[in-house]
N, C-alpha and C positions, 0 to 999 in steps of 0.2 A: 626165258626171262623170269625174274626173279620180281616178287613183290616184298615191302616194307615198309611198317607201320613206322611214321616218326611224329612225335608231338611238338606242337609251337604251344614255344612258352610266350610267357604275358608281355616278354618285349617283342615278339616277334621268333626270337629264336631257335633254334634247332639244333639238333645232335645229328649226324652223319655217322650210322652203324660204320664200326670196324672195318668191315666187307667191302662195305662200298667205298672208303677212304682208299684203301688198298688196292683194292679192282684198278678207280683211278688213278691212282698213285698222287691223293692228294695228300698237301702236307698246311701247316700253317701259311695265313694268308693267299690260298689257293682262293681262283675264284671259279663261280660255278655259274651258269647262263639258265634263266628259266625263260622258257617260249611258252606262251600260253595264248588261249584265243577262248570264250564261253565255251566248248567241248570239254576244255583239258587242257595239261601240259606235258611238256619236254625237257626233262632237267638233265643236263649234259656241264662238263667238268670244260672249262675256258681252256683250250688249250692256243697259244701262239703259233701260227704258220706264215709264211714269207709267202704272200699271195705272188711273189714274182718266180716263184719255183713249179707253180703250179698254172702260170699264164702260159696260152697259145694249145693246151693242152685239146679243146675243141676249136681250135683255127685261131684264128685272129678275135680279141676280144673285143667289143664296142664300145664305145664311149660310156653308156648306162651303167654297162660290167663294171668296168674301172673304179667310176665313180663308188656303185653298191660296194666293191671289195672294200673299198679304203673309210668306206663310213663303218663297216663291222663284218672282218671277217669269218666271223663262228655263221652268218645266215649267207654262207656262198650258195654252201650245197641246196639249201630250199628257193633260193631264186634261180639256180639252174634247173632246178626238177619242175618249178612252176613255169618256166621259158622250155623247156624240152618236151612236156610232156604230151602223150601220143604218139 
């Protein structure tokens, strides 16, 4: 894992090093997901998936599942890890 310093400017803004645009393969109008909680964050590159390609995949999904897929699916994976865990 790689560290990098980046500065916000006076509106808010930010510059995304080279490396990382790349890595992601972002490009103009990409959008980027920040999960944050008082600890910290989680900055991850939006990417689209067809939540129906990846349904049934642990059995049959519930009613809640559905629902949480369809409100946003970039937070699948952390409501499975906090439903599975142990």
């Amino acid at each position: 894992m790689k560290k990098v310093k980046v500065r916000v400017r006076k509106k808010g803004q930010l510059t995304l090093p080279i490396e990382i645009r790349r890595a992601w393969r972002l490009s103009e109008n990409s959008e980027i997901i920040f999960i944050y909680d008082e600890k910290g964050a989680i900055i991850k590159p939006r990417r689209k998936i067809r939540v129906r390609d990846c349904s049934g995949a642990l059995g049959e999904p519930s009613e809640d599942e559905l629902t949480f897929s369809i409100l946003d699916p970039e937070l699948i994976p952390l409501y499975f890890e906090e439903k599975y865990e142990g």
